[in-house]
C-alpha positions as CSV (number, residue, x, y, z in Angstrom):
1,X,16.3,-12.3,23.8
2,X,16.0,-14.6,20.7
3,X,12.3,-14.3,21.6
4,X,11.9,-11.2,21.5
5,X,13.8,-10.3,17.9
6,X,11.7,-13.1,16.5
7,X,8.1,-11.5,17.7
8,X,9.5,-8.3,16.4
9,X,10.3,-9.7,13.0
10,X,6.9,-11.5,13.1
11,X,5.0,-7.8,13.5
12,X,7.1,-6.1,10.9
13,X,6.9,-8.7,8.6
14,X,2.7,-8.6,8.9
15,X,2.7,-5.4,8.7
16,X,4.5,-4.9,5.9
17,X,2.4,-7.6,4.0
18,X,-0.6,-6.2,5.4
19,X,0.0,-2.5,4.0
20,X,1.0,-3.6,0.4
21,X,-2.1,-6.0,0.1
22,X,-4.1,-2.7,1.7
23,X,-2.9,-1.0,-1.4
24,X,-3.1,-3.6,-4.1
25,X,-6.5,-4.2,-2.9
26,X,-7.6,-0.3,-3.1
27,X,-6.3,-0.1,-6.5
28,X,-8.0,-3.7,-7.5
29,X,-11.1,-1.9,-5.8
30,X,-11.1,1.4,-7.8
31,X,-10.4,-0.3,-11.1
32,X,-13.6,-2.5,-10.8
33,X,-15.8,0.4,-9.5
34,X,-14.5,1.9,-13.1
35,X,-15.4,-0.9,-15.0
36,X,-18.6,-1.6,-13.6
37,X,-19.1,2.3,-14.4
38,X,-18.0,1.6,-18.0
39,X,-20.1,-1.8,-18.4
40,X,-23.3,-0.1,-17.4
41,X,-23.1,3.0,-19.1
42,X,-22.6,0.8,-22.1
43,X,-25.7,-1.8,-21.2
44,X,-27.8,2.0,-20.5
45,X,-27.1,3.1,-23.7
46,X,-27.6,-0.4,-25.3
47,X,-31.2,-0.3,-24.4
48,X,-31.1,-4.1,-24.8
49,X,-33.0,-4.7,-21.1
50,X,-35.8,-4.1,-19.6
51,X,-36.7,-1.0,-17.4
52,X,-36.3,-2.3,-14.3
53,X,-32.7,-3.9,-14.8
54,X,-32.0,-0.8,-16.6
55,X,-33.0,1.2,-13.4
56,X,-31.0,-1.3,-11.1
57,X,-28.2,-0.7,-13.4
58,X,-28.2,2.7,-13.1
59,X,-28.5,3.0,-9.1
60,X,-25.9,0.4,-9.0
61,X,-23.5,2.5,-11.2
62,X,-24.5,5.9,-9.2
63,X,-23.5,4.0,-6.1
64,X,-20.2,3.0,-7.9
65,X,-19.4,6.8,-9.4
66,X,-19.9,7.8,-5.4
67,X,-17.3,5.4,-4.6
68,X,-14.7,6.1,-6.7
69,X,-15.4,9.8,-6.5
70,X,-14.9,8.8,-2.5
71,X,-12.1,7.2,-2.8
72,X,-10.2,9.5,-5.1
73,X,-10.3,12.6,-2.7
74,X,-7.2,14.2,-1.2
75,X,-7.2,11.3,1.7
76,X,-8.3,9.0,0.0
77,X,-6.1,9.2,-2.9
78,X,-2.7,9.0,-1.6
79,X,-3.9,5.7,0.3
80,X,-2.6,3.9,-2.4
81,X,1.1,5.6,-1.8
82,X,0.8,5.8,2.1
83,X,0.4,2.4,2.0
84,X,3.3,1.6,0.3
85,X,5.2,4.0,1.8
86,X,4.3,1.8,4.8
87,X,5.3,-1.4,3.8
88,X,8.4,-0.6,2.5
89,X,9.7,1.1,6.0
90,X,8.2,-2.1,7.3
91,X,10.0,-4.3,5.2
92,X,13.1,-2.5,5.4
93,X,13.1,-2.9,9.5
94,X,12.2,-6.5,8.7
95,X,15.1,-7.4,7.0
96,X,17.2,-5.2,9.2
97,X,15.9,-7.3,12.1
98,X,16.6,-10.7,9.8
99,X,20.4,-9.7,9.6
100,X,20.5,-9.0,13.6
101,X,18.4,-12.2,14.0
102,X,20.7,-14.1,11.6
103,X,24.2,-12.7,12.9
104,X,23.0,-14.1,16.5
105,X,24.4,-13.0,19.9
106,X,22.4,-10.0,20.4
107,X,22.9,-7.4,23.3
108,X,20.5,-6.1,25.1
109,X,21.3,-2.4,23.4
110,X,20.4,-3.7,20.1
111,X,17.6,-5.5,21.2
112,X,16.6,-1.9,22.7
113,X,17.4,-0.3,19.4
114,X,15.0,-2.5,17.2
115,X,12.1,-2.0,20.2
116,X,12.4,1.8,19.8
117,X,12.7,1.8,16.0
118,X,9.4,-0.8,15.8
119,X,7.6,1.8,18.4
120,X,8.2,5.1,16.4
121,X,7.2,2.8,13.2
122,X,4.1,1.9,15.4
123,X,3.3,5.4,16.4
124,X,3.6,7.2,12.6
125,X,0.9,8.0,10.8
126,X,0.2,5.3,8.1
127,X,-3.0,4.2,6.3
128,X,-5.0,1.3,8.3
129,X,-4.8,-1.8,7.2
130,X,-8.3,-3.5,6.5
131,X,-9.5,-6.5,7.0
132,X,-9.5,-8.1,3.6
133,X,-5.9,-7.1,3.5
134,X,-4.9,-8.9,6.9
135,X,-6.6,-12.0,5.9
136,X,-4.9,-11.7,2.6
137,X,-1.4,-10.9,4.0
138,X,-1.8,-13.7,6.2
139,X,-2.5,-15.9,3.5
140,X,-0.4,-14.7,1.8
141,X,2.9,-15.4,4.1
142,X,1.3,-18.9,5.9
143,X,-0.3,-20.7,2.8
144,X,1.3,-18.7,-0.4
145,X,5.1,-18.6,1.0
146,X,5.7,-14.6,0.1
147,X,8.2,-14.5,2.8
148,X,10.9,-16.5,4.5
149,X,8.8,-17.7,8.0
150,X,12.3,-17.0,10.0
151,X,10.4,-16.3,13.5
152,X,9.0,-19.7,14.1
């Protein structure tokens, strides 16, 4: 049984992780696909290189204006909030899990309890988490030492 509440507050606490660095790394994404907007407009109007950059510039901004107009439609902009949303029910049944985990003897009821409660979590809707964020939630709880590793 120990097992078992231990894998669960592995996933939750991964999950969590993984949906706030989703959503730090959207808004880190939008906010340099502004700037780069910004920095070329301002090299475009400059006039201070040649043709060619300038034209490379310009493509490379009109790609960036597609991607922040892409990002900031109805989906797309409440990522940033979904996400959160998330992490914070994830976190919450993480540390829920931590008390049970810490308080020891569990019955098999609770144990049943926490399973459904990390199912319906499972089954919600709720932003995906990609990869950059995984890698960085990983990071950030094995190498970085965001959270208490309780499970291991």
């Amino acid at each position: 049984m120990k097992e078992t509440i231990e894998y669960f507050g592995e996933c939750t606490a991964y999950s969590a992780k993984g949906h706030f660095k989703s959503a730090d790394f959207r808004r880190i994404l939008v906010y340099f696909l502004v700037i780069i907007n910004i920095a070329f407009s301002v090299f475009s109007l400059l006039d201070i290189l040649g043709d060619t950059t300038i034209k490379i510039i310009g493509v490379t901004s009109l790609f960036a204006s597609f991607l922040v107009l892409m990002y900031q439609t109805k989906d797309e902009a409440d990522y940033i909030s979904n996400s959160m949303k998330a992490g914070e029910e994830y976190l919450k049944l993480h540390n829920d899990i931590f008390v049970m985990h810490t308080t020891g003897n569990l019955t098999l009821k609770e144990i049943d309890e926490i399973k459904d409660k990390v199912n319906k979590l499972n089954s919600k809707k709720k932003p995906s988490i990609s990869f950059i964020a995984k890698y960085w939630a990983k990071r950030a709880i094995e190498k970085s030492g965001e959270m208490k590793i309780w499970w291991k």
